[in-house]
N, C-alpha and C positions, 0 to 999 in steps of 0.2 A: 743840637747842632755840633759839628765840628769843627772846634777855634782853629787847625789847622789847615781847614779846607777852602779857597777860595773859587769862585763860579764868576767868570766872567762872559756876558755876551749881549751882542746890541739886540738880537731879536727878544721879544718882549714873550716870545711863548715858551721859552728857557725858563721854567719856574725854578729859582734856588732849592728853596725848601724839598720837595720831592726828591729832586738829586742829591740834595742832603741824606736823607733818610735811605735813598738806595746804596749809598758808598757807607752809608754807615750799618746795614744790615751783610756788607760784603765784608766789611771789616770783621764780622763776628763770627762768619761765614765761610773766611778765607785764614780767620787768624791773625792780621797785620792791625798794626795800627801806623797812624800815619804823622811823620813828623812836620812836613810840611808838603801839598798839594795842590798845584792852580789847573785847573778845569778850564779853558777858553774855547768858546765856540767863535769860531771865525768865518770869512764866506770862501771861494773856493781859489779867490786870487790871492790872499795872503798865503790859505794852506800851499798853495804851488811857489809862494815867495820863500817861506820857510823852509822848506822842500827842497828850494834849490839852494839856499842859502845854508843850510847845516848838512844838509844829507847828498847835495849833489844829484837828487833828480828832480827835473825838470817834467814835472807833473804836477795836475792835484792831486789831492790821496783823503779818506774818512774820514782817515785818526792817523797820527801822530805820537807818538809817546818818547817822551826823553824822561830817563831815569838818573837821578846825580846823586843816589845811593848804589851801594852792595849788598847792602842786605834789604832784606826779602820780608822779612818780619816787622821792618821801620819805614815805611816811603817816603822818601824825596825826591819829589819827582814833579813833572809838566806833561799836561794830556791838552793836544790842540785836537780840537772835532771842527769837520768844516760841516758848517750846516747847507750849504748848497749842494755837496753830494752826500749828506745824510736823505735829505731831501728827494735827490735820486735812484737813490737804494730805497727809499720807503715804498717808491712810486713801482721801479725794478721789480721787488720781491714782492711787492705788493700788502704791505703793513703798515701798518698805521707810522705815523711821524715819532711819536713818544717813544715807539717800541723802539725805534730804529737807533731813537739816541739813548735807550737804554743800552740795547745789544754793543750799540759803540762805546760805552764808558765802562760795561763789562769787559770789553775785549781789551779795551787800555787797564783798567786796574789786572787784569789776568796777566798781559804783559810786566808789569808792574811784580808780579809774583812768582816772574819768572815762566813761563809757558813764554811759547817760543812756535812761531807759524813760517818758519824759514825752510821746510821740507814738507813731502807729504803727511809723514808717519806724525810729526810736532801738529801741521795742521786740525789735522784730522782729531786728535787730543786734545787742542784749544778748543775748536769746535765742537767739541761735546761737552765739554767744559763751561761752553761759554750759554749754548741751547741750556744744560739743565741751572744752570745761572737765572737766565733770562727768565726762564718757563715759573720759578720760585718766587721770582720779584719784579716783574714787570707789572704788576697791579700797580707798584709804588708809583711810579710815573704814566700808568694809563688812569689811575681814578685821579689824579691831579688836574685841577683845572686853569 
């Protein structure tokens, strides 16, 4: 496990441990290690409180990610997942619930590492970045029960 990593969330199908194991196989994967890290799943009315409360939009949104380091190689950072439109995107794209909250904690530690989805060309690089991510270690969290 990772002493620096916390998981918070009220739904009961959020297993720690799995999520453990996947940020810790990204950590080896990406190179970083992390100095301190909170993982919160929330539902889709906080993610839009937050939302409007630091960021100034007035939406829900996935994920979330606030980074309160510079460097790239140490994380200090907070990752909100709203589980109501994880939920929606599973149903949307049509994958399973686990995969969806994996692909969303990949995409927050990727942020995290600096990749950047604020244009096409960045998109487009996260995105593949993030597919061959997910395709490597998505077992971690689909054989979890």
């Amino acid at each position: 496990m990772l002493k620096n990593l916390h998981i918070s969330s009220v739904n009961p199908q959020i297993k720690k441990a799995p999520l453990h194991k996947l940020i810790k196989a990204l950590c080896e994967e990406l190179n970083f290690r992390i100095e301190s890290l909170e993982i919160n799943f929330v539902n889709s009315d906080k993610i839009r409180e937050i939302n409007r409360q630091y960021l100034s939009h007035d939406y829900s949104t996935d994920i979330l990610t606030f980074n309160y380091s510079d460097k790239v190689s140490a994380i200090d950072a907070e990752v909100i997942i709203s589980l109501d439109d994880a939920r929606n995107n599973s149903k949307r794209f049509k994958v399973q619930f686990k995969q969806e909250i994996a692909r969303l904690v990949i995409h927050g530690i990727l942020h995290l590492n600096g990749f950047k989805d604020n244009n096409r060309s960045n998109k487009i690089k996260m995105k593949r970045m993030e597919n061959k991510l997910l395709n490597r270690f998505k077992f971690i969290l689909l054989r979890s029960r």
